[in-house]
Wavefront OBJ file of the C-alpha trace (Angstrom):
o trace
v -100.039 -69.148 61.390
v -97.716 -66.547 62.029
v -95.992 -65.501 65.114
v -98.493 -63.053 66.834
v -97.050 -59.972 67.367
v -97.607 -58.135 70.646
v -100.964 -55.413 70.856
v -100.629 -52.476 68.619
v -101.292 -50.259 71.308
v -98.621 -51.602 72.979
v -96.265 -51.560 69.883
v -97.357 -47.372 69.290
v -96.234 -47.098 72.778
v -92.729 -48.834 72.084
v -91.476 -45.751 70.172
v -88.056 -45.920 70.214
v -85.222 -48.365 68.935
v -83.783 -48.972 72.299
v -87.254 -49.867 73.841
v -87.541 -52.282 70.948
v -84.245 -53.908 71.580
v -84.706 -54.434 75.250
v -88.540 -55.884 74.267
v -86.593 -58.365 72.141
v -84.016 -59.197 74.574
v -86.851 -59.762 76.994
v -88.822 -61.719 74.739
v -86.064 -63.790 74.189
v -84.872 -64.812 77.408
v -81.653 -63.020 76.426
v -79.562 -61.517 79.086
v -79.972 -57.909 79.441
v -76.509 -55.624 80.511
v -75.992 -53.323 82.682
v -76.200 -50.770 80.156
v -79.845 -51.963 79.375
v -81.159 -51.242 82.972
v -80.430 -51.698 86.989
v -81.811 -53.359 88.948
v -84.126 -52.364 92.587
v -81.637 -52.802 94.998
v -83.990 -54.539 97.303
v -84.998 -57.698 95.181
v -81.547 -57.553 93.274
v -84.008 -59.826 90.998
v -81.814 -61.691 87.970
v -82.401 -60.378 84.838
v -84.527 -63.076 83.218
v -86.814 -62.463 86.084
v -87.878 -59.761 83.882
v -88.999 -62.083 81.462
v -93.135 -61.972 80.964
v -94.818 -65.197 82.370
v -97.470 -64.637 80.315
v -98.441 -63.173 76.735
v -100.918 -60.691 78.557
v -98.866 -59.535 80.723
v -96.101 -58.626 78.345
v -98.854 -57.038 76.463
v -99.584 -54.963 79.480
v -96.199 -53.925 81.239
v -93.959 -54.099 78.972
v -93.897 -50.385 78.620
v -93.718 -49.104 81.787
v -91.486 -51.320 83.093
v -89.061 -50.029 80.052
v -89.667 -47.177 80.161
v -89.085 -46.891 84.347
v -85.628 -48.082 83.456
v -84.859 -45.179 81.109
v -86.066 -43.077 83.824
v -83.160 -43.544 85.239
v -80.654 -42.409 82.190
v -83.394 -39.358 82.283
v -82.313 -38.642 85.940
v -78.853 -38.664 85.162
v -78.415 -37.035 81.851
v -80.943 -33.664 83.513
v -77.713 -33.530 85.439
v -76.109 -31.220 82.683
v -79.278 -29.017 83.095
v -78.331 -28.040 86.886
v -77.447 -24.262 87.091
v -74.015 -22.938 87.332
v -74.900 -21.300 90.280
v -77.361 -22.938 92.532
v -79.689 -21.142 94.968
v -78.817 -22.503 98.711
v -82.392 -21.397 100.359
v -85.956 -22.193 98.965
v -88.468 -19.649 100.754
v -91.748 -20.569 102.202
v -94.201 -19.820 98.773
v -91.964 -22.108 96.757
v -91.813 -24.699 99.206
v -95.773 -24.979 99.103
v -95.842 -24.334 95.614
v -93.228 -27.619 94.872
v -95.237 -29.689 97.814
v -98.668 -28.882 95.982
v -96.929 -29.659 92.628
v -95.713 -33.248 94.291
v -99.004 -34.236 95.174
v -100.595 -33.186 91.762
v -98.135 -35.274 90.893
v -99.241 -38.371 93.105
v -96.757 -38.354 95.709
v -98.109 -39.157 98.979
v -95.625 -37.750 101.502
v -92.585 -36.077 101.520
v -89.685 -35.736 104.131
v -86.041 -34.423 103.792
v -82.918 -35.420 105.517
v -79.118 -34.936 104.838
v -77.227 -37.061 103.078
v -73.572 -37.373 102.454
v -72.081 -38.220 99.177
v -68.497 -38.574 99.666
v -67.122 -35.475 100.889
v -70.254 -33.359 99.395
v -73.212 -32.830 102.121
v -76.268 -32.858 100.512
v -79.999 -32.625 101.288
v -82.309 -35.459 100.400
v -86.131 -35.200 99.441
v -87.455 -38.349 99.988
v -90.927 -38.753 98.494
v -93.508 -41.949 98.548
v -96.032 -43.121 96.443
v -99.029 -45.560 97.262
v -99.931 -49.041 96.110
v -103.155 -49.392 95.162
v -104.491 -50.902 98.400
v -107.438 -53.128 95.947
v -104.614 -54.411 93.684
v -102.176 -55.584 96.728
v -104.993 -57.273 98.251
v -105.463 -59.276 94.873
v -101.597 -60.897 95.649
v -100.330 -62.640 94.321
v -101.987 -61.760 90.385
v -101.486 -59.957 87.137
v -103.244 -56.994 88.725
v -100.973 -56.999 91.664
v -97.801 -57.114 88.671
v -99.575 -54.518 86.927
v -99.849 -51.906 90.207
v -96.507 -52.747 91.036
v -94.725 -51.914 88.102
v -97.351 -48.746 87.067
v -96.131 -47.544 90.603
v -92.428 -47.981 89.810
v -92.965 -46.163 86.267
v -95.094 -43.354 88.143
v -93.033 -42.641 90.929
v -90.075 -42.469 88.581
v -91.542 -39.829 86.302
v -92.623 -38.070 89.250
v -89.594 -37.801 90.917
v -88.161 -36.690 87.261
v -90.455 -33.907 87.315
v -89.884 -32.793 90.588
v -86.195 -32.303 89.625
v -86.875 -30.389 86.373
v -88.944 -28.028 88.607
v -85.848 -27.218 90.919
v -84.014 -26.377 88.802
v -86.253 -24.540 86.314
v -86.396 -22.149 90.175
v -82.474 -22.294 90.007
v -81.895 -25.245 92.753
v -79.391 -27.636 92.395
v -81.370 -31.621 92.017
v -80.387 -34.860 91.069
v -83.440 -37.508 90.866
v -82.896 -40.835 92.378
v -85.949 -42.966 90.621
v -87.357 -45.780 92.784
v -85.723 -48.479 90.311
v -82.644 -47.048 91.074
v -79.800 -49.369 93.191
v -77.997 -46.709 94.259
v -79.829 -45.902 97.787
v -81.329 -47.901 100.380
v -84.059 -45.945 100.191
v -86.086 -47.502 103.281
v -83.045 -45.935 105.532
v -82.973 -42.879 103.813
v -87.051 -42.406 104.082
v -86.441 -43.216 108.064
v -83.901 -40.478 108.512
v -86.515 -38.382 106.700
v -88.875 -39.555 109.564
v -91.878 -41.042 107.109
v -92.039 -44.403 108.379
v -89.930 -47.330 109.636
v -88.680 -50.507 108.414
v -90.590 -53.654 108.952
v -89.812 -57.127 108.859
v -89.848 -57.949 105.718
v -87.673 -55.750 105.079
v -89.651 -52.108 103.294
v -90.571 -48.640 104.664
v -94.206 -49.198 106.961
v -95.645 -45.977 106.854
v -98.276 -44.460 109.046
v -100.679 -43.131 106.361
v -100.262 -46.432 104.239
v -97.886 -48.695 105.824
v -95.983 -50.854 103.656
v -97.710 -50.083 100.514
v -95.465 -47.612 99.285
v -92.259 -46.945 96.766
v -89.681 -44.557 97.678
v -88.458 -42.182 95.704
v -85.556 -39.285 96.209
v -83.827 -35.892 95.094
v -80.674 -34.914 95.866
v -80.108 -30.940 96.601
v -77.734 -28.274 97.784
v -80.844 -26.872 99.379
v -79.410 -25.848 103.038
v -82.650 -24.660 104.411
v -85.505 -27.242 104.107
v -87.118 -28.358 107.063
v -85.443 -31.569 108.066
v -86.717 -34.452 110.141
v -84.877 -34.227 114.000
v -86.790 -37.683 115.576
v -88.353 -40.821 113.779
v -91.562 -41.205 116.061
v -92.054 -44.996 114.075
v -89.470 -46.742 115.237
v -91.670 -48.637 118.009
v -93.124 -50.528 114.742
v -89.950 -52.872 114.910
v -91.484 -53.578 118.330
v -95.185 -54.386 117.238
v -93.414 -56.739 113.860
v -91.538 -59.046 116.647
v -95.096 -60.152 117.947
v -96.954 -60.241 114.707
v -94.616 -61.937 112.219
v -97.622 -62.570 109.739
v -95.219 -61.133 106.850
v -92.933 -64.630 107.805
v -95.878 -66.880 108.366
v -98.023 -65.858 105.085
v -94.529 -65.715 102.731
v -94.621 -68.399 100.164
v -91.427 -68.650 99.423
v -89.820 -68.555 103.375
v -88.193 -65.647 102.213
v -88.777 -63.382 105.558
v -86.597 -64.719 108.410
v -87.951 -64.370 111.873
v -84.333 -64.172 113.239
v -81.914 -61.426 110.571
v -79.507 -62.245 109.056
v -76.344 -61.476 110.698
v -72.684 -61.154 108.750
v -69.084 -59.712 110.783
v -71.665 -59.603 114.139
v -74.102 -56.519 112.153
v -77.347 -57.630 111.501
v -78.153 -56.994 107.894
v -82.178 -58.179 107.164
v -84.940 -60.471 107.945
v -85.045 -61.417 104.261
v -83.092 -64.058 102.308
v -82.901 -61.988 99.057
v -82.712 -64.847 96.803
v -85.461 -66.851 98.164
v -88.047 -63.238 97.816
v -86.466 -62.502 94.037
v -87.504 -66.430 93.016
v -91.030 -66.109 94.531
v -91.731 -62.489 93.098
v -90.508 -63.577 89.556
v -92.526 -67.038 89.663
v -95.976 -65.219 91.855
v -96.805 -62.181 89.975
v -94.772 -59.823 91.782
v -95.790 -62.299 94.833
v -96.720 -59.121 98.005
v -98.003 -61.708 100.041
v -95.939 -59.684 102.820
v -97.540 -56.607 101.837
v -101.152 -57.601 101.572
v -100.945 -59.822 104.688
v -99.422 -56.996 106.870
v -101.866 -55.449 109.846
v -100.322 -52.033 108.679
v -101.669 -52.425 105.381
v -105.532 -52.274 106.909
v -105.564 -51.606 110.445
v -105.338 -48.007 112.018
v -101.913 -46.653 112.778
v -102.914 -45.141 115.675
v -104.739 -48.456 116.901
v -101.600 -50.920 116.153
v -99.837 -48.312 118.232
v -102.134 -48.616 121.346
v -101.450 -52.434 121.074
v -97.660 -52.048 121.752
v -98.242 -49.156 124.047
v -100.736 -51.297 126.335
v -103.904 -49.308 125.476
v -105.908 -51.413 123.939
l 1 2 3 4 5 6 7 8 9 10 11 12 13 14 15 16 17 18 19 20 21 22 23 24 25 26 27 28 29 30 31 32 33 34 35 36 37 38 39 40 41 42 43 44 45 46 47 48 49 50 51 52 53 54 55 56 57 58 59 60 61 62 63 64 65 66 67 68 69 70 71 72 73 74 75 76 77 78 79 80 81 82 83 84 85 86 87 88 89 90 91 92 93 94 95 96 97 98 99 100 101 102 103 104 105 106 107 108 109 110 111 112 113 114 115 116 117 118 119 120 121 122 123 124 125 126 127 128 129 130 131 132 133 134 135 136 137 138 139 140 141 142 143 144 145 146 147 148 149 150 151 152 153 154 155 156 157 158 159 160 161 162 163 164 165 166 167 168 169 170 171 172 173 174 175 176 177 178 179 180 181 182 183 184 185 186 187 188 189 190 191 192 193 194 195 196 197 198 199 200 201 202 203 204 205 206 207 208 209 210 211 212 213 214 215 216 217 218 219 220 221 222 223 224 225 226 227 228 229 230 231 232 233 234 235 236 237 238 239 240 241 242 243 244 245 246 247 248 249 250 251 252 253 254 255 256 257 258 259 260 261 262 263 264 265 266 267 268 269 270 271 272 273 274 275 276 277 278 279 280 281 282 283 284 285 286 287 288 289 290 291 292 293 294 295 296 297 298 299 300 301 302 303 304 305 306 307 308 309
């Protein structure tokens, strides 16, 4: 018999050379450079974690996973596209028109904060999408894998879009795609105000809590409306007396106690010990499905830490 190639509809998908040579490095177990992708900077998961556990689900992600990666190239090389001269103020119409266009577009909330890049002040957009709340439930499985890495691909053409919009209405953007390591985006989406960091680590949001990626664009923009409080941050209150992320985590990845280094706490999450179990569990989520904030009312978890319930 020969060797069985992978589904044709997967193989018209796989158009290009360079998605072929990164299917057969994967394939392989070969080692794929830097030049070949980046990494999320939360997981900073090892390269041959990318390698399918299974025939079906290399048949099924394959693509998308692929093709999130070259969604970052995308983001940078639209860079040439910016206009010479930027506008500095977006008025009200656009604004609705681009926030109507987001959500068209999937995205579930949007915030904006500033943002320094070296000596250049910029302003951030940070956008979320959600994870399918039926799929994260499922964790760890292939059809928790699959929403996981659909979301990543989404969210990353999203966020592409959203930049080619900006500047088709002469702004200044720069997409940062959610499989980017170039932000930590769960600070940047609290400084935007849409949530606040949880245990384990990601953004808990009060529309979805922690069943979200994060997304960004830079811009010049100087007049967007930008978050002055973050009303969430009592949700690092209510995770000290629930810690059901650290009980229900296979792989004792989520530390009850962070991590401190030079006296600066860093993260309740040994990095290593989450990359191992997501690579060997399907994407594990344990910590996502398990999380009160993932079914429970905001507003109710809320009254618990504010004695009202």
């Amino acid at each position: 018999m020969g060797k069985i190639q992978p589904a044709k509809a997967v193989r018209n998908k796989i158009v290009s050379r360079r998605y072929r040579r990164i299917e057969r490095k994967i394939y392989e177990g070969s080692e794929l450079s830097d030049h070949d992708i980046f990494l999320p900077l939360r997981f900073n998961i090892p390269t041959q974690g990318l390698i399918p556990i299974s025939e079906s689900r290399a048949r099924l992600s394959l693509p998308p996973l692929v093709r999130s990666y070259f969604g970052i190239r995308k983001a940078e090389r639209s860079m040439k596209n910016n206009p010479e001269t930027p506008f500095r103020f977006i008025d009200d119409d656009e604004l609705l028109e681009f926030h109507h266009y987001a959500h068209e577009l999937g995205v579930n909330s949007m915030g904006f904060t500033k943002y320094r890049d070296g000596n250049t002040d910029l302003t951030a957009i940070v956008i979320t999408m959600e994870l399918d709340e039926v799929h994260v439930d499922q964790s760890p499985s292939e059809e928790t894998y699959q929403e996981l890495v659909m979301t990543y691909h989404n969210l990353g053409m999203a966020v592409n879009k959203l930049a080619k919009w900006l500047r088709q209405h002469n702004f200044y953007a720069h997409a940062i795609p959610p499989a980017s390591a170039s932000l930590d985006f769960t600070k940047l989406a609290e400084s935007a105000g849409l949530g606040f960091h949880g245990l384990n680590g990601m953004l808990i949001t009060p529309e979805r809590g922690p069943r979200v990626r994060v997304a960004a664009i830079m811009t010049t923009i100087d007049n967007l409306p930008l978050s002055k409080d973050n009303l969430h941050t009592w949700i690092s209150e209510y995770c000290a007396t629930c810690e059901k992320c650290v009980d229900n985590c296979p792989g004792d990845a989520v530390l009850s106690t962070p991590v401190v280094e030079e006296g600066k706490i860093i993260l309740n999450l040994d990095q290593s010990k989450c990359a191992d179990q997501y690579v060997e569990s399907s994407g594990c989520s344990m910590c996502l499905s398990r999380c009160p904030f993932s079914h429970s009312s905001y507003g109710y978890l809320k009254n618990t830490v504010d004695g009202n319930d």
